[in-house]
C-alpha angles and dihedrals in degrees: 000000000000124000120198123184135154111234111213141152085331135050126228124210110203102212101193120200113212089279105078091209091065110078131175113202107204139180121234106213138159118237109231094176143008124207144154122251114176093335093311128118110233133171134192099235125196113233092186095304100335116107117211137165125254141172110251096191100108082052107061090156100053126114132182120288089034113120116233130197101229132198130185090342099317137108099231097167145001132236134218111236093248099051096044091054086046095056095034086061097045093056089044086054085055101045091047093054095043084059090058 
């Protein structure tokens, strides 16, 4: 099976379930700032640079600096530091060979 995407301004983390026909695509991002709005848990999050808003409910735990998987608007996981700049510098690797 073959996966094309075009890797711009954001990366995309592919996050596979043991069927590899069910696919998550998910966003890696940085949270810069938590804050309640009506109840809710929210955070600013940093998509390389680009700072969107995301529910924070499903991650109770999670602090500023702190970097998140989000989908569709919502923090689903977090990631440890090592493993969200690996993953940052791989997809920069691909986006910067897709431009050649």
């Amino acid at each position: 099976m073959q996966l094309n995407f075009s890797f711009n301004s954001i990366f995309i983390k592919l996050a596979w379930n043991q069927n590899p026909h069910n696919m998550c695509l998910a966003i890696p991002g940085m949270i810069t700032e938590l804050y309640s709005d009506s109840g809710m848990k929210m955070a600013k999050v940093s998509f390389s640079g680009v700072i969107r808003t995301v529910s924070a409910e499903w991650v109770p735990e999670a602090k500023p600096g702190d970097y998140i998987i989000s989908h569709a608007g919502t923090a689903i996981s977090i990631l440890n530091r090592e493993e969200a700049e690996e993953t940052l510098r791989l997809f920069d690797q691909m986006n910067q060979s897709e431009s050649i």
